[in-house]
C-alpha positions in Angstrom: 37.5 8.2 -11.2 34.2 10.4 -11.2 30.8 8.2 -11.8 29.4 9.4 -14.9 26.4 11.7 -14.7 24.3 14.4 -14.9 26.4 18.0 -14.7 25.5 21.3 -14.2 22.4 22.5 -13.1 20.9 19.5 -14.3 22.9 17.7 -11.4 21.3 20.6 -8.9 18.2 19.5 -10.1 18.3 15.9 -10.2 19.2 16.2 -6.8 16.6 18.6 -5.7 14.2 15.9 -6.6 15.7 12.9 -5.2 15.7 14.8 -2.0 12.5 15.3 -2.7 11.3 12.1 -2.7 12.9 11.2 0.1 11.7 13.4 2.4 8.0 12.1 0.7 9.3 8.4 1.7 10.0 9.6 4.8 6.4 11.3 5.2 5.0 8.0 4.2 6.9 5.4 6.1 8.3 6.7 9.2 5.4 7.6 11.6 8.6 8.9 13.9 9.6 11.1 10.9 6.2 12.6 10.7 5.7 13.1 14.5 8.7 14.9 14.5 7.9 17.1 11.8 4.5 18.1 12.8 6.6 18.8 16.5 8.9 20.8 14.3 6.5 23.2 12.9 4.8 24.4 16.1 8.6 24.7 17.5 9.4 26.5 14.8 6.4 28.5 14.9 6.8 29.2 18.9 10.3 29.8 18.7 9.3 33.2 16.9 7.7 34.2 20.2 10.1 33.0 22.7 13.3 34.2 21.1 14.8 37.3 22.9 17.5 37.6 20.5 18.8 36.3 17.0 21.1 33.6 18.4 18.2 32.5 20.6 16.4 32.3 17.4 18.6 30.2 15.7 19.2 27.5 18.7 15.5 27.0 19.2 14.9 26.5 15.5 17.8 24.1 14.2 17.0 21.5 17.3 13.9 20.4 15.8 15.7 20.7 12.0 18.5 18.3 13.6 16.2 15.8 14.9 14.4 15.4 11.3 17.9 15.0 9.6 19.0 12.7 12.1 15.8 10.3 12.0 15.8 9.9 8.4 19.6 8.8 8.8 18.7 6.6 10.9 15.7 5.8 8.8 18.1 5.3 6.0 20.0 2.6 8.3 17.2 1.1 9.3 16.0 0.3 5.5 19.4 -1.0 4.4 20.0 -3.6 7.4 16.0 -4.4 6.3 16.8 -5.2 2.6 19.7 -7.5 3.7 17.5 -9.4 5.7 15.0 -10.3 8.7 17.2 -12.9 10.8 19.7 -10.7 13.5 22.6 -10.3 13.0 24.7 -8.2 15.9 26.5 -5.9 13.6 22.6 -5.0 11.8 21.1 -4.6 15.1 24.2 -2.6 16.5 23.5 -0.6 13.7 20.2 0.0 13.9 20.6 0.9 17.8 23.1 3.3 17.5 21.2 5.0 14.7 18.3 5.1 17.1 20.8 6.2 20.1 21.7 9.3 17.2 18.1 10.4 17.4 18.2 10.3 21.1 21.5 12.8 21.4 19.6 15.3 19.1 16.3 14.6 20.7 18.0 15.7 24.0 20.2 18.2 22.4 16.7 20.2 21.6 15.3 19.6 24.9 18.1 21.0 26.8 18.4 24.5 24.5 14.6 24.6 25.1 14.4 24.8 28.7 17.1 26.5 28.8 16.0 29.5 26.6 12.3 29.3 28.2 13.9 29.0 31.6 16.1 32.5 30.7 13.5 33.8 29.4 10.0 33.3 32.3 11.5 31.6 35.3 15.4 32.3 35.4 15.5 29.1 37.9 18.8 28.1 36.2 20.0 31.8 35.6 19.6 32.1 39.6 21.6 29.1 40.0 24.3 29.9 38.3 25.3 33.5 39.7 
């Protein structure tokens, strides 16, 4: 059975400002969150320069968008084993590490298409490598 709600563009709305607000919770809260944003917009910014084609465009630009999605996941984690309380727990902590350990994946995920790109593109140390 659907939850009873708002429909419509209403809905759209509603939702635009819940997400909203939690990307302004996650400004506030998480200082992880807002490291990684202000990395995200000099990437983002310097991925207009090193980009040699569309594709490479693209790669260097959702890395740092993947790492902000992930940490406030894990954010999102984090809070909820929080509100259920401070003593550990295995499961919460298990939780919370693997959350953590998702940050990591994308954290390396962006590193890896970085120097890979800047590599093609100045130094071709791994392009020589490979042929």
């Amino acid at each position: 059975m659907a939850k009873p709600g708002a429909k419509g563009i209403t809905r759209i709305i509603n939702a635009t400002f819940y997400s909203m607000k939690g990307l302004k919770a996650a400004l506030i809260h998480e200082a992880a969150f807002r490291q990684e944003a202000f990395l995200a917009v000099i990437m983002i910014v310097a991925a207009f320069f090193i980009a040699s084609s569309l594709v490479e465009l693209i790669l260097l630009i959702i890395g740092p968008f993947l790492v902000m999605t992930v940490e406030i996941l894990n954010s999102a984690i984090e809070s909820v084993v929080d509100r259920i309380g401070n003593e550990y727990h295995e499961l919460a902590g298990r939780a919370k590490d693997m959350g953590s350990a998702a940050v990591f994946i994308m954290l390396m995920f962006t590193l890896i298409v970085w120097v890979l790109v800047v590599d093609n593109k100045y130094f071709n140390v791994l392009t020589k490598a490979f042929n």
